[in-house]
C-alpha positions in Angstrom: -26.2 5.9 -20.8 -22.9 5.7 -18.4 -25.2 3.6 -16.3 -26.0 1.2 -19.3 -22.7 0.9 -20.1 -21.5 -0.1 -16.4 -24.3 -2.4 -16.0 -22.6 -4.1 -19.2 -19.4 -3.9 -17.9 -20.7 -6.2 -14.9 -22.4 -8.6 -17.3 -18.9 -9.1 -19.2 -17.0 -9.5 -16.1 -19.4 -11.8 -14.5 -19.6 -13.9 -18.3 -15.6 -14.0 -18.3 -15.3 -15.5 -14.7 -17.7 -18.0 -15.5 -15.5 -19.2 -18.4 -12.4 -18.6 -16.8 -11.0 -16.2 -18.7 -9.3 -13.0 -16.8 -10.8 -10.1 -15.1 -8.1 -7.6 -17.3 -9.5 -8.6 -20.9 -13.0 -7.8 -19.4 -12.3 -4.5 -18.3 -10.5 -3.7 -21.8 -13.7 -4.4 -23.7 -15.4 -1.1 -22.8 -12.6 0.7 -21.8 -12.6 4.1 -20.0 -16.1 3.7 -19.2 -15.4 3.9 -15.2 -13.4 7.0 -14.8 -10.5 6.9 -12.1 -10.5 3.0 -11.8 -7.3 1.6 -13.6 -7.6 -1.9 -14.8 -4.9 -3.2 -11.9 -7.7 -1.9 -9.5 -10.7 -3.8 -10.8 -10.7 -6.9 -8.6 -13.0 -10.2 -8.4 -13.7 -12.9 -5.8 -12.5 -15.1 -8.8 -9.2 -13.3 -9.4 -6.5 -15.8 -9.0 -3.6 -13.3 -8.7 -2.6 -10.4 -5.7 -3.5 -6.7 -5.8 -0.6 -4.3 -5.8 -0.4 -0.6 -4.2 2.8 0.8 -4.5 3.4 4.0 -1.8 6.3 6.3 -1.1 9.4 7.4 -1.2 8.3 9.1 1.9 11.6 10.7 3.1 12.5 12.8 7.0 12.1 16.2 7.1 16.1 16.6 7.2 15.9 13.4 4.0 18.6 11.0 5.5 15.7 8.2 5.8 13.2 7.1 3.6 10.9 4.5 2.8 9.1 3.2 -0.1 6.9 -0.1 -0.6 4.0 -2.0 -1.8 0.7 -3.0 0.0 -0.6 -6.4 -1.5 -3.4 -8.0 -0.9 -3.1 -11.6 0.6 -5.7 -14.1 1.4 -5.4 -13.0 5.1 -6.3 -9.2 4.4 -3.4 -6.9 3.4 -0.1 -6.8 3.8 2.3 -3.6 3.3 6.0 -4.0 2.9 8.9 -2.6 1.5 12.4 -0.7 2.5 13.5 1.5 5.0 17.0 3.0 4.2 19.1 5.5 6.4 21.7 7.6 4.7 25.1 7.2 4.9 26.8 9.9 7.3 24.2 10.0 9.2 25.6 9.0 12.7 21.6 8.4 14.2 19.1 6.1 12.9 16.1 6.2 10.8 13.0 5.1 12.0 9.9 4.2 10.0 6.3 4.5 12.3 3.5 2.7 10.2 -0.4 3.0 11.5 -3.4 1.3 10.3 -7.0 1.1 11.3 -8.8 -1.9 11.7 -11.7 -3.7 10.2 -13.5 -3.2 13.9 -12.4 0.3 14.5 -8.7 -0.2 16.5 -5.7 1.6 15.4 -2.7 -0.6 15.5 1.2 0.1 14.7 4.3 -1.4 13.8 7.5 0.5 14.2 10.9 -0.3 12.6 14.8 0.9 13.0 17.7 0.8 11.0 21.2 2.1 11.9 22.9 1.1 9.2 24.5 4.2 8.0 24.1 3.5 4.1 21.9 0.0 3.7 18.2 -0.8 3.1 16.3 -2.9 5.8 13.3 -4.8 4.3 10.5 -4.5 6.5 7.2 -6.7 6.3 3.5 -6.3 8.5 0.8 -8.5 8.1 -2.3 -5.8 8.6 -4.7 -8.4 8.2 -8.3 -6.6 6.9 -8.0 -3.1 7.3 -9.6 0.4 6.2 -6.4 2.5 5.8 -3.0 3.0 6.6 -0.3 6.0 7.1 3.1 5.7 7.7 5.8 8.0 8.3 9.3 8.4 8.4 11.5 10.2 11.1 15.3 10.3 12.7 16.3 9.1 16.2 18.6 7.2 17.9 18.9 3.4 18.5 16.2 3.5 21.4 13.6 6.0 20.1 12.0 8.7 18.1 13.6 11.9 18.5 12.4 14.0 16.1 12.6 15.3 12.2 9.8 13.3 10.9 8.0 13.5 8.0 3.9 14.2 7.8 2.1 11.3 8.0 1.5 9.9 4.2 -1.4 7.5 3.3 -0.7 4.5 1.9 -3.9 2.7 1.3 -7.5 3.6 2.1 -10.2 1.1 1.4 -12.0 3.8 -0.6 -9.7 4.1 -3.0 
């Protein structure tokens, strides 16, 4: 029966996007029948608008930095941004590591700093088409890494 009802479920998305109407009122005609998708998650080719993950506060082991954020989808592949704050007192810098793997099996990172002793720093990487990502948060100083991270915390997997 569950697999009558999804079968159904495709026939009424695939009816809606042929008369324009949007992917959410499809998904709300039989609802609950997919367990553990929400209704932001259920995505079309013909779905004019961008996907939004939402991931963190993700905070150093001694919690003077954190970061929080969003990965969206864009019509490059996905892109994660978001803030990276360093508390105030702190006289070292907080230091946000992010990792993703690639559509063709290469890790790749972006790494980002703020020293600001009390203000966010927006932060922005294009990841292009990728199959997940981690990021963490750690302290340093203003030329590296030194320590007090936090473990690494995922923030978007391609299965879900």
């Amino acid at each position: 029966m569950r697999g009558d009802l999804r079968f159904l479920l495709g026939l009424t998305t695939a009816a809606a996007l042929a008369f324009g109407l949007p992917t959410a009122a499809t998904a709300a005609v039989v609802p609950g029948v997919v367990p553990g998708v929400s209704v932001a998650s259920v995505a079309t080719a013909g779905s004019a608008s961008a996907e939004t993950w939402h991931w963190g506060p993700t905070a150093s082991s001694d919690t003077k930095g954190w970061a929080g954020g969003v990965v969206r989808s864009t019509g490059s592949g996905l892109r994660i941004s978001g803030d990276l704050y360093d508390g105030a007192g702190a006289r070292t810098c907080s230091w946000l590591k992010i990792k993703w793997l690639t559509d063709r099996g290469k890790y790749r990172t972006a790494t980002f700093k703020n020293c600001s002793q009390s203000e966010t720093l927006a932060f922005r990487v294009n990841a292009g088409y990728m199959l997940s990502s981690e990021a963490k948060v750690c302290r340093g100083t203003s030329t590296g890494i030194t320590g007090k991270c936090s473990a690494w915390e995922g923030l978007w997997s391609q299965a879900g």
